[in-house]
N, C-alpha and C positions, 0 to 999 in steps of 0.2 A: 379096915377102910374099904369102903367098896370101890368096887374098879369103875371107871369111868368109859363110859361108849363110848368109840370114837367114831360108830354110824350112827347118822342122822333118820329120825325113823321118817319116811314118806306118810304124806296124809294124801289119801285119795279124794280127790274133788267128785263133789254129786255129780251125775249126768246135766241136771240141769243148769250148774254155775259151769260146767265145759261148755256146754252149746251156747251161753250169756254171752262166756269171753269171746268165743268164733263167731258170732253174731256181733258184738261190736268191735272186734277185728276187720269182719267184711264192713260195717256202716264208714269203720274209718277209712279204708281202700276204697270204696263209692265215692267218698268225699275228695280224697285227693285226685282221685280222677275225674268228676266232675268240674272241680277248681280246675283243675289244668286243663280242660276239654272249653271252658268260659275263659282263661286265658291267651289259651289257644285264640279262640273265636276272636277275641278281641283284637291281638296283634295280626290275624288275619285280615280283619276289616280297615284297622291303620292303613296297613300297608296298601291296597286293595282301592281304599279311597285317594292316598296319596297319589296312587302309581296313575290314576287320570290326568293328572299335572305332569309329576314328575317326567313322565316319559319324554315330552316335548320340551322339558327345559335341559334335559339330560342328554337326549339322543341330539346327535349334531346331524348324521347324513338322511336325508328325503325328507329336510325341514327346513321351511322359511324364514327363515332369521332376520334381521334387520334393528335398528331402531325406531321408539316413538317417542314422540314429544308429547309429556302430559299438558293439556289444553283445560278440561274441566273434569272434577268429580262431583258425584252424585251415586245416589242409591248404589252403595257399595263397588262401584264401578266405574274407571279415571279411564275418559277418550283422547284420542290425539290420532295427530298424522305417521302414517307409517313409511316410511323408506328403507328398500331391502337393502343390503352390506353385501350380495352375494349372492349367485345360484341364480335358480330362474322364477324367482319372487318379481312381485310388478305392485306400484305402489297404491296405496288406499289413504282417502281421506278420512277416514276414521275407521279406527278397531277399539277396542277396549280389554283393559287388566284390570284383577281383583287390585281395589282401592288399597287395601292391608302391602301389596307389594309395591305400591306403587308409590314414590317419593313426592317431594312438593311442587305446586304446578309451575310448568315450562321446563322441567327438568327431562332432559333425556337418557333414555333409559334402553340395555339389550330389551330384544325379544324374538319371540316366537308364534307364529301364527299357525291356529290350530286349524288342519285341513278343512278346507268346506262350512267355514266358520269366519266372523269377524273377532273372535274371541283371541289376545294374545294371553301370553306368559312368559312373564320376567325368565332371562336365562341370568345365566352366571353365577357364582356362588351362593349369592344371596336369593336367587329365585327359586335354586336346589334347595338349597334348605328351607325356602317359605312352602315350598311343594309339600316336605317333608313334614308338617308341622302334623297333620291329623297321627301321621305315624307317632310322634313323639309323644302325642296325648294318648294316644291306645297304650305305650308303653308304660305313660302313670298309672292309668287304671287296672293295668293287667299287672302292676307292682305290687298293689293293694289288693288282688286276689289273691296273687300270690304267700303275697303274709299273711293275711289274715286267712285262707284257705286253706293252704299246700303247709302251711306254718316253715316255708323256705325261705326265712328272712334275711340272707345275705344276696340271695339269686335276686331279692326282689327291690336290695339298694340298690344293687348293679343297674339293676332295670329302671328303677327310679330317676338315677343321679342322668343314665345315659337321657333318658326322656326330657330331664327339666336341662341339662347340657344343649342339646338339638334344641329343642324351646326358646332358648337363651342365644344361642349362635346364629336364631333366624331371626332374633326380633332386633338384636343388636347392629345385623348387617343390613334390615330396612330401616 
């Protein structure tokens, strides 16, 4: 009976099928770091676009707060009278907020008036989160690099559920 090997014999790989596999080794390291580098950018620009609102509905101290009274909307943008609650605000017969924050007319509503500007924005939870909305949408889209690029498809539920959660929490509380 012949004896049986118990070593495995090695096959050596041509030169050319080694430098194949390290060659599409590195194209797949290119790609995940280019997806991630396009996710990156994307939650960059969320936040980035957000944080021009945000700041003013979030930060309380060396900001004009008061209420306005929705009077008329038009062209994405609801005017009314302002009177400040506080600080040394002084009052305007008309400013305007984005229409999307802004509830049914004669409803008054917090706010904030952006320095040097007639432009307000909605404070209080609900104007936080309406702030936050470009954020939440960067976070869909940078979900779906993530899967389908990074092939990180649990990092990119996360990212998902938080995105369409925030989406969902700002539309419910305007």
């Amino acid at each position: 009976m012949p004896r049986s090997s118990t070593r495995t014999s090695s096959v050596r790989r041509s030169r050319s099928r080694r430098v194949g596999e390290s060659a599409y080794g590195a194209l797949l390291i290119a790609r995940t770091g280019l997806m991630g580098l396009l996710a990156l950018l994307l939650l960059v620009a969320g936040v980035w676009t957000s944080w021009n609102t945000a700041q003013y509905a979030m930060l309380v101290k060396a900001k004009e707060r008061g209420t306005m009274t929705v009077v008329a909307c038009r062209d994405k943008r609801c005017t009314g009278p302002y009177v400040p609650t506080g600080g040394d605000g002084r009052r305007r017969a008309k400013v305007s907020v984005a229409q999307a924050a802004a509830p049914d007319k004669g409803a008054r509503i917090e706010v904030t008036v952006k320095p040097g500007t007639t432009h307000a924005v909605r404070t209080g939870l609900a104007g936080i989160l309406h702030a936050w909305v470009p954020f939440a949408g960067s976070l869909l889209l940078a979900a779906l690099v993530v899967a389908g690029g990074m092939r990180m498809r649990r990092t990119a539920w996360v990212m998902g559920l938080f995105g369409a959660v925030l989406l969902g929490a700002a539309f419910a509380l305007l």
